[in-house]
C-alpha positions in Angstrom: 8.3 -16.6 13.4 8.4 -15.5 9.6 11.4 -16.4 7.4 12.2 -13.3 5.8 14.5 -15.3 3.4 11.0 -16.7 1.2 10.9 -15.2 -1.8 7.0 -14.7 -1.0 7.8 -13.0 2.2 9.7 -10.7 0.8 7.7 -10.1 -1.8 4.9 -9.4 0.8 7.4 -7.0 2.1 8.1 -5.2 -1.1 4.4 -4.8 -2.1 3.9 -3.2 1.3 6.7 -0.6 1.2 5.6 0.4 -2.3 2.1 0.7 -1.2 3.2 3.0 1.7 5.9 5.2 -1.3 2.5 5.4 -2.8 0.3 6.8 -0.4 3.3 9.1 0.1 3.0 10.5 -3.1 -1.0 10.7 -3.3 -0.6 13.1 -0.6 1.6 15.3 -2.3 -0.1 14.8 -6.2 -1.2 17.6 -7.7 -5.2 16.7 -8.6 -5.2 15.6 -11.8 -2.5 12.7 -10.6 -4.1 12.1 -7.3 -7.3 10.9 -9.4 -5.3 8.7 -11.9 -3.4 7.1 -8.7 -7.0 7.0 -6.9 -8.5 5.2 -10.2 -6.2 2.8 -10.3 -6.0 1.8 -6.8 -9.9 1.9 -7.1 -10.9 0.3 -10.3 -12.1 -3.4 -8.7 -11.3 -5.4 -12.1 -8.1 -4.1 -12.3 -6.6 -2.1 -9.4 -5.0 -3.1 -5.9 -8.4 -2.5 -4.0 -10.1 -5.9 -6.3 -6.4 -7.5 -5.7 -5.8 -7.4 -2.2 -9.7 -8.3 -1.8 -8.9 -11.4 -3.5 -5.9 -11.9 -1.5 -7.8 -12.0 1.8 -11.0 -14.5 0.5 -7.4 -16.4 -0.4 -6.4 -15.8 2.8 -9.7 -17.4 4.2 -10.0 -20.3 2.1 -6.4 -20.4 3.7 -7.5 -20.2 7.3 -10.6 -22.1 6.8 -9.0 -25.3 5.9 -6.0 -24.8 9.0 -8.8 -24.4 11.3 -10.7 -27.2 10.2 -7.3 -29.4 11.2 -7.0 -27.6 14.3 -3.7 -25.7 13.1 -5.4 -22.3 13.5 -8.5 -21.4 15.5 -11.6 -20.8 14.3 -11.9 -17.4 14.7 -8.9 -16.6 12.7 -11.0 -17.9 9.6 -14.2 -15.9 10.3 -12.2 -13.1 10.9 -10.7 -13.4 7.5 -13.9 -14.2 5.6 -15.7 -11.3 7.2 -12.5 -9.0 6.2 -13.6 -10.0 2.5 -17.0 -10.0 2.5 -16.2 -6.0 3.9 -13.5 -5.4 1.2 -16.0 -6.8 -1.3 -18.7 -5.0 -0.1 -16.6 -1.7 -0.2 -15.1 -2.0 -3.3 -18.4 -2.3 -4.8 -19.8 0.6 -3.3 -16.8 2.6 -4.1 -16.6 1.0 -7.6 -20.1 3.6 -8.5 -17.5 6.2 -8.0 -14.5 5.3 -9.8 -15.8 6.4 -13.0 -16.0 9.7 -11.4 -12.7 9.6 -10.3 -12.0 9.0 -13.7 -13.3 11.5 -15.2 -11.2 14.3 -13.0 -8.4 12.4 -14.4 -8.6 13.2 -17.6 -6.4 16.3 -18.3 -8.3 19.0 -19.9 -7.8 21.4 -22.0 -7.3 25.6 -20.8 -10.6 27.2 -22.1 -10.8 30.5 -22.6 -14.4 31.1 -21.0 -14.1 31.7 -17.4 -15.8 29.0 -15.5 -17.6 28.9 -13.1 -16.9 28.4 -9.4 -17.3 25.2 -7.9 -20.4 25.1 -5.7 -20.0 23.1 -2.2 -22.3 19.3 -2.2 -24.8 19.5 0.7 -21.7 17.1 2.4 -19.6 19.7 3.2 -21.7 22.5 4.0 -20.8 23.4 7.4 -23.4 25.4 9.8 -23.3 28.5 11.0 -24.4 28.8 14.4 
């Protein structure tokens, strides 16, 4: 059973009940904000993504040695080092993005040329049948 009285427990606690306060409020950003919360969360040197990636090959190295006295079982360990290698491996493939991310960010300026409309990626093209 967890102690809930550990400082580190409940700062586990507090980290995830901000987390969920901000998913909240990504829904409901405007764009602009959604992006900067988005890059953030996203940029691997800086934001939670990298963090709680190296919280869980942490974790591992954790679980590896536990196992390896027969506290935990094996499985828990491979479990958790094949969680990081996956966070790693997605926060690299979303890190070619980021900068994208970034740059709907920015706030812009009003022009006074109209602009064109946004034209649909190939993605989300739906078919007619």
């Amino acid at each position: 059973m967890t102690d809930s009285n550990l400082p580190s427990v409940q700062l586990a606690e507090a980290i995830a009940g901000q987390l969920g306060l901000l998913r909240r409020l990504l829904t409901l950003a405007p764009p602009h904000e959604a992006a900067q919360i988005l890059a953030g969360v996203l940029d691997y040197d800086t934001g939670i993504l990298g963090e709680v990636t190296q919280l869980v090959e942490t974790g591992s190295r954790f679980a590896k040695v536990h196992s390896e006295h027969g506290v935990l079982p094996p499985e828990v360990w491979l479990a958790l080092g094949r969680a990081a290698n996956e966070l790693d491996s997605v926060g690299g493939d979303l890190a070619e993005h980021t900068g994208t991310i970034k740059q709907v960010a920015k706030p812009t300026a009003p022009s006074s040329s109209p602009t064109a409309a946004p034209v649909a990626s190939a993605m989300v093209i739906r078919r007619r049948r």
